[in-house]
N, C-alpha and C positions, 0 to 999 in steps of 0.2 A: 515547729511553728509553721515549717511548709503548709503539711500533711493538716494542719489545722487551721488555716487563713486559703487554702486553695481551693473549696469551696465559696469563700467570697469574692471570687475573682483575682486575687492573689497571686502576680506570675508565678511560678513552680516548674521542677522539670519538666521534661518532655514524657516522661517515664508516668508522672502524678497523673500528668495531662488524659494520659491513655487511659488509665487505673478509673480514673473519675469516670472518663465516657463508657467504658465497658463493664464497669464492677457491677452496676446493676443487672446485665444480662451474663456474667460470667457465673458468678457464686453457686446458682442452682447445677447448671452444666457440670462445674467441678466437682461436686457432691454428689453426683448420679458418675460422674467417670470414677473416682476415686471406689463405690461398689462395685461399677463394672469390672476396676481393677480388681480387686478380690476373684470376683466369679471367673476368672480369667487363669487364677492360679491353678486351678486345677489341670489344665491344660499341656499338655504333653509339650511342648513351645517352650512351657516357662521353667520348666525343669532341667535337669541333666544331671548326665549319670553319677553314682555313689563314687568315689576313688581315695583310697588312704597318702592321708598327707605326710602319717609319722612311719616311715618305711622298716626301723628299727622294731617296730610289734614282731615283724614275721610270722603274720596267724597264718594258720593251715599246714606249719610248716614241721611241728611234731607229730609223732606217731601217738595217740592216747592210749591208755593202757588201766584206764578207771573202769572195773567190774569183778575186779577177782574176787576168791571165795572169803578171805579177807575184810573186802570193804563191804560184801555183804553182809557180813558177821556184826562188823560194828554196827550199820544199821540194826539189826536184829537186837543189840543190845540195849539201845532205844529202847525198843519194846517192853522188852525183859525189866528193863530199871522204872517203867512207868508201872509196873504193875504192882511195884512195892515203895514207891517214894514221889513224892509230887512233883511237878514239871522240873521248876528250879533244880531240886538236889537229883533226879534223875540225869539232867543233862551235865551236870557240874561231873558228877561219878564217870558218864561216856566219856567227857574228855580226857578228865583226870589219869583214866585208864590210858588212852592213847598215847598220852605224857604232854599235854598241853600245859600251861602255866593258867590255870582257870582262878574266878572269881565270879563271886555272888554280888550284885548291887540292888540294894533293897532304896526306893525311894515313894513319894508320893506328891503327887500333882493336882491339879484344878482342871477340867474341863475349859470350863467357864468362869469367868469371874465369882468370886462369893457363891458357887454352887458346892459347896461339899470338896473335901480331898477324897480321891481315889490313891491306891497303893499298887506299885507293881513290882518286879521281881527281872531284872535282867543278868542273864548268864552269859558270861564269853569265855573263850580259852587262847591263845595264844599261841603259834606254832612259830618257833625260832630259828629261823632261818640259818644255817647253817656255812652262807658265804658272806654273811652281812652283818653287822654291830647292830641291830635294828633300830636303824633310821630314817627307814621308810618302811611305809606295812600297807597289803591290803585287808579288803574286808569284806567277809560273807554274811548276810545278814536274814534271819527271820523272823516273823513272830507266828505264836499260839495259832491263831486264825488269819484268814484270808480276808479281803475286802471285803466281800456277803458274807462275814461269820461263820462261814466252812472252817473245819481243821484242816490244818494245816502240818500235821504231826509228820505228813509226806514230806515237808520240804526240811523239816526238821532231821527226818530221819536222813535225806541224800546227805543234808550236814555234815551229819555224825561218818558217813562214808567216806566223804571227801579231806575231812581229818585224817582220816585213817589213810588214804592214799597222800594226803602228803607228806605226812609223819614219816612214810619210807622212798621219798626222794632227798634228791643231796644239792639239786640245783637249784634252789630258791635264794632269789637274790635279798627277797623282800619278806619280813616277816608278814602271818597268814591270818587275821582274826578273824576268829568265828563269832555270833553274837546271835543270841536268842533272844526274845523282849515277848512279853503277855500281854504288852500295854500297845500294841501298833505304832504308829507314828510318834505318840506319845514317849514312848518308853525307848527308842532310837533317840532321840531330843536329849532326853536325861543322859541318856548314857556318850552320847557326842559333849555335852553340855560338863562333863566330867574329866571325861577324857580330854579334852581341849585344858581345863582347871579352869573353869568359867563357874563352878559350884564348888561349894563347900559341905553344903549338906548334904549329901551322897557320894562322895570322892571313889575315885579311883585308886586301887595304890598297885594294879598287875598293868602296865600300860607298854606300849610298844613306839616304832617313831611316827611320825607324819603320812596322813593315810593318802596315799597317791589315789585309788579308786575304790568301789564300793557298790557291790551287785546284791540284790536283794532275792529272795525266793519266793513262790505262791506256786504252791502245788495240789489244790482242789482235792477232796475223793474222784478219784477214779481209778478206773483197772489200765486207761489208756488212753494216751494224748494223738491228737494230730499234729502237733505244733506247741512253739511256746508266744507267747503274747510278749510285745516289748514296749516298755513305759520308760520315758524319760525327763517327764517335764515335773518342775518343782513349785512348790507354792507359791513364789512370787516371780514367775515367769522362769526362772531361771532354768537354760536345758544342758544334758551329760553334751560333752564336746563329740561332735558328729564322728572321729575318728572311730572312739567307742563304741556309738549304735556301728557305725560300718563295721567294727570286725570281729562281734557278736552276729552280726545277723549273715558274715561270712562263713565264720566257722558252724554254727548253725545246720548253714544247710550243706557243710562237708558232713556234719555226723548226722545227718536225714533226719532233724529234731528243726525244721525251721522256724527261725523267731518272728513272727510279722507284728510289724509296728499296730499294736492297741488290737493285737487280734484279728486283724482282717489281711485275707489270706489275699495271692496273686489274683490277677485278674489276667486269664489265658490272653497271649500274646494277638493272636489271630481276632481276637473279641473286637467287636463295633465301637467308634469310637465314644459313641454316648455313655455306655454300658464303663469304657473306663471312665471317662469323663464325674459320671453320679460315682463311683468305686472312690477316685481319688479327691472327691467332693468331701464326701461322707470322712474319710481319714482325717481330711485338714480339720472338718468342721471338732471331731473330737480331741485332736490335737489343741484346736483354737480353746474351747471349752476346758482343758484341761491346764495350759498355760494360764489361761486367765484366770479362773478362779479356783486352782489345785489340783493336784491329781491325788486322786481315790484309790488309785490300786496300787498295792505296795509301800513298802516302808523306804523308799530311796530318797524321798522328798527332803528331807529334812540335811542329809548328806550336802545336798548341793546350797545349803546356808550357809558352810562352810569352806567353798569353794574347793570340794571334792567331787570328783565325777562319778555318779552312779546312775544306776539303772535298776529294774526290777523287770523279772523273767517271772513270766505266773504261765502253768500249763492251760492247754486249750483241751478240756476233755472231748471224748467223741459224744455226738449228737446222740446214740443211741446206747453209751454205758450206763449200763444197770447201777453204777455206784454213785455215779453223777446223776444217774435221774431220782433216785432219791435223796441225794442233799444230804449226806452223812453229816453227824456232830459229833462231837467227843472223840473218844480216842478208836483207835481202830482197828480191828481184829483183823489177823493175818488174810483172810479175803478178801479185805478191802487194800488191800499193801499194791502197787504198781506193780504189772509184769516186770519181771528182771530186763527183758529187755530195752524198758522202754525208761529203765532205772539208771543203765548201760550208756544209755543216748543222751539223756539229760546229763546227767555228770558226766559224760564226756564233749558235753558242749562247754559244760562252766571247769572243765579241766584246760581246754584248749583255749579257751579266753583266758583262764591266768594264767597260761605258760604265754602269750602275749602280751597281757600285762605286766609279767615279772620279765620282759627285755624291755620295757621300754628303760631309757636313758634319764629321761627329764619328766617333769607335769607333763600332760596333756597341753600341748600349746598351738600346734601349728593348723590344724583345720579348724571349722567354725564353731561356734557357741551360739549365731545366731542365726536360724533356718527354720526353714519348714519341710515336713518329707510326704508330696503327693501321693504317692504310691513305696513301693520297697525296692530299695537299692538306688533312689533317684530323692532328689532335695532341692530345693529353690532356696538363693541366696539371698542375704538379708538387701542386698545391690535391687534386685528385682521384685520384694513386694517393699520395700519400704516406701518407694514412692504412690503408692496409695494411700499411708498419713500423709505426706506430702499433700495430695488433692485434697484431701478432707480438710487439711491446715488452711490450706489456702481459698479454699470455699468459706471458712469462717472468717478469716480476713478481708479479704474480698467483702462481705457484706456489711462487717463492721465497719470499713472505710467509706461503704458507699452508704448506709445509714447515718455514720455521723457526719456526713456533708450534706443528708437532707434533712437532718433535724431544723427545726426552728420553723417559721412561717414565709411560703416563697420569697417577701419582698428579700429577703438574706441574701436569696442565692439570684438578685439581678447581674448582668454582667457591664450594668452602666460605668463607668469610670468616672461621674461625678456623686456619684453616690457612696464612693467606695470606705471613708472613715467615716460616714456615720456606720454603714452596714457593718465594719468591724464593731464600731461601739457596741450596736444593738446585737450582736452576737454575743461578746462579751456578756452582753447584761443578761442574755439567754443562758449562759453556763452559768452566772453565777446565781442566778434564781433557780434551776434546775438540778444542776452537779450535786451539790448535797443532799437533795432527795434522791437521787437514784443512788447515791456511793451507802446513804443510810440504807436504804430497801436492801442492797446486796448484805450491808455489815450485817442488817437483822436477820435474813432467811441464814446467815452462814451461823448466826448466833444459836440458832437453832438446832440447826444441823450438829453443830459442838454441843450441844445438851443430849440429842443421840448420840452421838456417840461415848459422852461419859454416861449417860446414866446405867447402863450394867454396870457398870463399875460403883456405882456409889450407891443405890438401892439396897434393900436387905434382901436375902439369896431367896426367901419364900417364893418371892413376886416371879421372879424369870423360873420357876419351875415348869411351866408349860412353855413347853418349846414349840408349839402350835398357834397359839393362838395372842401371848402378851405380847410377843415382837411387829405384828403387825396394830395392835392397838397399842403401843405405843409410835408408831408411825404413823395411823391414822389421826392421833389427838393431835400431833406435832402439825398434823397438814391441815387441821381444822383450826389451832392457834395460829399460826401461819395466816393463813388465808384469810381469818379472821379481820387481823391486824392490819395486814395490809391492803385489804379490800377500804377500811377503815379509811388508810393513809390515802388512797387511789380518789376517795369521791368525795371525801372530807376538805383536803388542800388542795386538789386538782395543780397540783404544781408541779406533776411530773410527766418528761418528755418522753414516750416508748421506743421512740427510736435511739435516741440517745442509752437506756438503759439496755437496749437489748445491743445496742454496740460494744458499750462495756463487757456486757455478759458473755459477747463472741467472742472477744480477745480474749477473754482469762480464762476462757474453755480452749478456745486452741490455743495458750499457751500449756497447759494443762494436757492436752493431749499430743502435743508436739514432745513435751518430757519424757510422758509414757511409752511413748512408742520407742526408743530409744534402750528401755526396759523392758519392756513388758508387750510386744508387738500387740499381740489377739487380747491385752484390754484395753488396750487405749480405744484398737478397733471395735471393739463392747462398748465403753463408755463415748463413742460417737454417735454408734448408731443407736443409743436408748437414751443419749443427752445431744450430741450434737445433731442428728439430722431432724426431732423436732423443733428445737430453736431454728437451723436454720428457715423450716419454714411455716413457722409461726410468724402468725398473721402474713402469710405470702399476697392474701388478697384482702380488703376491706372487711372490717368486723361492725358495723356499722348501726347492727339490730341487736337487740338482745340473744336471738336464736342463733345467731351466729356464734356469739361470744361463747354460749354455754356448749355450743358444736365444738369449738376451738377447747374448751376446758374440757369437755368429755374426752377428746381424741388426746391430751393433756394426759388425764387422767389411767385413761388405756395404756400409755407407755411409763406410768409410776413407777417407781423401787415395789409398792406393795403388788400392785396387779402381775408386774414382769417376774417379784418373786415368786407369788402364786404359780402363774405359768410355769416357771422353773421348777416346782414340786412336782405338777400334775404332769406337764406333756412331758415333760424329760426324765422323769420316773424319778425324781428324786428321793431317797429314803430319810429325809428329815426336811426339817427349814431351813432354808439357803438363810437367813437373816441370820439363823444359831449357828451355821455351819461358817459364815464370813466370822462373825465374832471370835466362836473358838479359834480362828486360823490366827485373825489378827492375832488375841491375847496370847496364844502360844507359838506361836509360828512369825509374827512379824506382817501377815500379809497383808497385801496394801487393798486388799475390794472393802473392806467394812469402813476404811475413812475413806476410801472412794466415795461409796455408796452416801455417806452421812455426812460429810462436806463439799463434793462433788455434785453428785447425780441428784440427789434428793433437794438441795437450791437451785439448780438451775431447773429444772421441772416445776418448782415454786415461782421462780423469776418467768419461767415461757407463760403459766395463766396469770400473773400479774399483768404481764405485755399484753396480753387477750384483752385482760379486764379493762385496760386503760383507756378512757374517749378518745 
């Protein structure tokens, strides 16, 4: 009641008092500092160096011994069984040979809502640990192809190696699963989704205990890698525990196979500070992108649903391999197979990481889950960028408070003391002529927003066939019924106040990205700066002409879900429609951008040209 009679002259703290005088020249400032904050991250300051919290891994601290003529053989054997029996029973034979405890799981899934079942085929084998009841297990994981649809029958083959070399140790605390899938991400999901007993119709019955970690593999055509690429982030922000990247991308570079975070290699010591500056920009920015709306490389994602740490190691070919420069498919004849020795490097990098992983004690518990990593070997703490939601929160606050103390018509806000209950009254009488039309305008754009997002689901599957072109037309009709309606409401009953609804609208947006960030760091920061920073400053200055207003809804218009998806396809090279690719994640995956996007993002861009529109 302070907070809403201290506008009419109302005593109030000393705290309100300040809030009132300055909120109108604060809120912009804080919205320019809170990006400033970001662009700041990259900055060698705001970082510091990588260091292991769980002291019990002891990486680097065995001798590897993955290469002999042995595990070569098993690979070889790969080959030999693809030439007479199909992926499935090929890989089941490799293990079986080895004396794994193998299994076939045959299931079938949805893309997309009411688009057709697809069928896949996941193989795993089991290696039983010889000091342990197996109660906890790790887990190796690949599929058929690679993120660009490369085979991947390389990573399959190290697989089959790395069986073989542990089939003849005796120190494995923790049982060892291997796991093939045809289906990518998909077919990890089933087979987690099984093994967990969370399904019925594909069951498990070869299972092991509680998967402490979980590495994925991507090993492109080529004859030779410089490095491997390391991805950690999951579809719904969630990332592997920092300890892990730290002592993969340790061990890494003892067996001269180093892993850089998303592929991007050092940047020399002695180098200009700009030159690191754009290097560890360029990082965060794919980082941010990958948290926020999924990561594309590798089958790890789907692990960390389940509160298991993984990661995915994909090779880096060389710039000038004759086998990577033409883009191999299918299966691969012995001159497209990796040098041995570079066959030697990689498995003994994922040898020496799970002889670290098999000491650990406990979960993954004591370093972060919540970080970002500028450069490699160096991370910023969630302590130091979180306080850029922070500014962003409090930019939308800030305005909301100092908008809905100037709603109404000056005589409101006299600071006469004989005036002071009628001004309450005629306040009063201002919210209750007002409030219900602006709480209606929000119910209806949100009403809206809940019709995108169920209708793939309720539609017949013909319609969403084009994955081009329906997703945006039905966005655009939604924005033209929309608009429609409420334009209607705006010039018809002239009984709504714009500053009052766009205060509402700043609250329930930073409430809304105050929760996010919490979760999901780099999209609450997405969903500010493509919904929060044009509310904040719509209508900053008088809309007073026609030309203006339609200026304010074009620039509206420019930062839409459909124009920003576009964008997303074309400049950032996307190979489908972000609109189909949020949907599938949501429906299978859980992830949170598609009801972002359709009860979020997509009303309040509704709500900022309503506010434009309003006299």
């Amino acid at each position: 009641m302070s907070l809403v009679l201290s506008g009419q002259g109302e005593k109030t703290s000393p705290l309100l008092r300040v809030a009132r005088k300055y909120s109108a020249y604060l809120s912009y400032p804080l919205a320019i500092c809170g990006l400033l904050w970001l662009l700041a991250l990259p900055l060698s300051s705001f970082s510091r160096r990588a260091y292991f919290s769980e002291n019990a891994m002891m990486p680097g601290q065995v001798y590897t011994t993955f290469g002999t003529q042995s595990h070569m053989d098993a690979m070889d054997r790969v080959d030999a069984e693809l030439k007479t029996k199909d992926r499935a029973q090929a890989v089941e034979a490799v293990f079986a040979s080895i004396g794994l405890d193998t299994e076939t799981q045959e299931f079938t899934y949805t893309k997309v809502p009411r688009i057709g079942k697809h069928a896949g085929t996941n193989v795993h084998g089991i290696l039983r640990a010889p000091r342990s009841d197996s109660v906890e297990a790790l887990v190796i994981a690949a599929s058929w192809t690679t993120a660009n649809n490369a085979s991947n029958v390389n990573a399959v083959r190290l697989m089959a190696g790395l069986a073989q070399y542990a089939s003849e140790q005796v120190y494995w605390a923790r049982d060892i699963v291997f796991v093939v899938t045809d289906s990518g991400e998909q077919g990890i999901e089933e087979w987690l989704r099984a093994y967990q007993g969370l399904t019925t119709t594909s069951p498990l019955f070869v299972r092991s205990g509680i998967i402490q970690a979980a590495l994925s593999l991507e090993l492109p055509p080529a004859k030779r890698y410089t490095g491997l690429g390391l991805y950690f982030e999951g579809k719904g922000g969630q990332l592997a525990n920092l300890d892990y990247v730290n002592m993969v991308q340790y061990v890494s570079r003892l067996e001269r196979m180093p892993a850089y975070l998303h592929g991007l290699k050092d940047v020399p010591r002695r180098a200009h500070w700009w030159t690191k500056y754009t290097s560890a920009t360029q990082l965060l920015l794919r980082q941010v992108r990958a948290q926020a709306f999924g990561s594309s490389t590798g089958i790890h994602a789907p692990f960390l649903r389940y509160r298991i740490d993984a990661i995915t190691l994909a090779g880096l070919p060389q710039p000038d391999d004759p086998v990577s420069a033409v883009f191999a498919h299918g299966l691969f004849t012995d001159a497209d197979v990796p040098a041995a020795p570079m066959q030697r490097q990689i498995g003994r990098t994922i040898e020496a990481s799970f002889r670290s992983l098999n000491n650990l004690l406990e979960h993954f518990h004591q370093s972060f889950f919540f970080y970002m990593l500028p450069a490699n070997q160096r991370y910023v703490s969630i302590g130091d960028y979180i306080p850029a939601a922070g500014l962003m929160i409090a930019s939308l606050l800030l305005q909301a408070m100092h908008l809905w103390w100037m709603q109404g018509p000056d005589e409101l806000r006299s600071d006469s003391p004989h005036t002071r209950i009628t001004r309450i009254n005629a306040y009063y009488a201002l919210l209750r002529a007002t409030l219900p039309s602006s709480v209606g305008i929000i119910l209806r754009v949100h009403a809206l927003g809940l019709v995108l997002l169920l209708i793939p689901q309720l539609i017949a599957s013909s319609v969403l066939t084009d994955a081009t072109t329906t997703a945006y037309l039905f966005t655009m009709a939604l924005a033209s019924i929309s608009m429609v309606l409420h334009t209607s409401d705006i010039y018809w009953t002239r009984r709504i106040e714009w500053r009052q609804l766009k205060s509402i609208v700043s609250v329930y947006l930073a409430v809304v990205v105050a929760c996010l960030s919490v979760m999901n760091f780099s999209l609450a920061v997405a969903l500010f700066v493509v919904a929060g920073l044009p509310l904040v400053f719509t209508r900053v200055c008088r809309v007073d002409t026609r030309i203006r207003r339609a200026l304010g809804v074009l620039m509206l218009v420019a930062v839409s879900p459909v124009c920003m998806m576009t964008l997303g396809m074309h400049v950032l090279g996307c190979s489908s429609n972000p609109f189909r690719v949020f949907l599938a994640d949501f429906y299978r995956f859980g992830s949170l951008v598609y009801p972002l996007v359709c009860l979020v993002y997509w009303p309040v861009n509704l709500l900022c040209m309503i506010i434009v529109l309003i006299q």
